[in-house]
C-alpha positions in Angstrom: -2.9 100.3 122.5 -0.4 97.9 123.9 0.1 94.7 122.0 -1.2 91.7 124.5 2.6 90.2 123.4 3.9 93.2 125.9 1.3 92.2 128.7 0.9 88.9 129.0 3.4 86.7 130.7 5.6 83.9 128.1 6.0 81.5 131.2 2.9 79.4 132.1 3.4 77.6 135.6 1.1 74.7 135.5 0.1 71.4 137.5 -1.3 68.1 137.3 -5.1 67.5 138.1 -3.4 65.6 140.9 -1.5 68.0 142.6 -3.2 69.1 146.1 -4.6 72.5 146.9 -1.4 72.8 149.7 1.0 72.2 146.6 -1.0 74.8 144.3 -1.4 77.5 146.7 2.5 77.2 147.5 3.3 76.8 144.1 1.6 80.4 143.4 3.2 82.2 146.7 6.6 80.5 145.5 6.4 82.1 141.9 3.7 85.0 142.8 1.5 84.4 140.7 -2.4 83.9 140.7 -2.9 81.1 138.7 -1.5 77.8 137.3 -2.7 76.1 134.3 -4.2 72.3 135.3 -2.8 69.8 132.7 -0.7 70.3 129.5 0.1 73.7 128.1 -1.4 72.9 124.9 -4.7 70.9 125.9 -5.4 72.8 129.2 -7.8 70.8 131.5 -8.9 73.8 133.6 -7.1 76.7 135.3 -7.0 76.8 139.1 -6.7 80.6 140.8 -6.6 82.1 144.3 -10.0 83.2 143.6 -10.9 79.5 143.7 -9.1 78.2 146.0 -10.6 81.0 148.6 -14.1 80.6 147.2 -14.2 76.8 146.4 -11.5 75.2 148.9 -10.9 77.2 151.7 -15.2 79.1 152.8 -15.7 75.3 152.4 -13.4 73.6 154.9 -12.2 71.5 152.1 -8.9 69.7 153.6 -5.8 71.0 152.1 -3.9 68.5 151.7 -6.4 65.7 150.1 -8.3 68.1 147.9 -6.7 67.7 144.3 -6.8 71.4 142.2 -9.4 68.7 139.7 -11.8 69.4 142.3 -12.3 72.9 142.3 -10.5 74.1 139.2 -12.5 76.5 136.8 -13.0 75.2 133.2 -12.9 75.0 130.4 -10.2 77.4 130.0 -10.8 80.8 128.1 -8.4 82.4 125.4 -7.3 85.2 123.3 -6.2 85.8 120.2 -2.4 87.4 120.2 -3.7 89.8 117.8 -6.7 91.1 119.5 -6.2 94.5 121.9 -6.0 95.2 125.5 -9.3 96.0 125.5 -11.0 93.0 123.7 -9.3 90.7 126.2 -10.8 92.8 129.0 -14.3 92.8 127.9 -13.8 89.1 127.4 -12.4 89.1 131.1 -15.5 90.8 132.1 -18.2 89.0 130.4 -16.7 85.6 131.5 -16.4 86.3 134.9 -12.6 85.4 134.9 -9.3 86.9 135.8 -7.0 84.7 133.2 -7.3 84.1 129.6 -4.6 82.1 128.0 -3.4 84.2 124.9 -2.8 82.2 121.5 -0.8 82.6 118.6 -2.2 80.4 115.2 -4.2 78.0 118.1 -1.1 77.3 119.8 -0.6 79.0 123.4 2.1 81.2 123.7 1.2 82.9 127.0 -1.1 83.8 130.1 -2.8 86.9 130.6 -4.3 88.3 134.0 -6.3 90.9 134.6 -3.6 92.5 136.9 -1.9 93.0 133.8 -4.3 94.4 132.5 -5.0 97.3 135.1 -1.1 97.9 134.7 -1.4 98.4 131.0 -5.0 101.1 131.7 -3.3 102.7 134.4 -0.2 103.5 132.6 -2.9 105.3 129.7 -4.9 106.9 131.8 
């Protein structure tokens, strides 16, 4: 099985709780991504993805510009051992409901992984 260090992405793009829903949502189209990290790489304060931003902001009506990601961001923030497989991270994907898990090394975060990376690692096995 790949090793999550392969599948998961080293870069973590992250914001303030501050930051608007306009800012976040161009953030993510800038770097094409689905998700930025809300607060400090190493004491996350939620994540914030297109899935809520669609299903929390935008079915709402919620204004753009003066919601702050805080508002609707998901939390608390799930992780993954570096050392578990493609697999476990999946089924902890899919119990959770979520899309992102941050991936830790020793309790420290070394990376971000996405269920999109994931179908790219089970397609390329199947």
């Amino acid at each position: 099985m790949t090793p999550l260090a392969l599948l998961m992405h080293r870069t973590i793009e992250r914001v303030t709780p501050q930051t608007s829903l306009r800012e976040a949502a161009t953030r993510m189209r800038d770097c094409q991504i689905g998700a930025l990290l809300v607060g400090e790489v190493q004491s996350p304060l939620g994540i914030l993805s297109e899935a809520d931003i669609v299903r929390k902001a935008a079915a709402f009506g919620l204004d753009m510009e003066q919601t702050s990601v805080s508002q609707i961001m998901s939390r608390p923030v799930l992780s993954v051992d570096l050392e578990k497989t493609a697999w476990e991270a999946n089924n902890l994907m899919a119990t959770h409901g979520v899309r992102h898990l941050l991936v830790t090394d020793a309790g420290n975060v070394v990376g971000i992984l996405s269920v999109r990376d994931l179908l790219i690692c089970f397609k390329n096995r199947i």
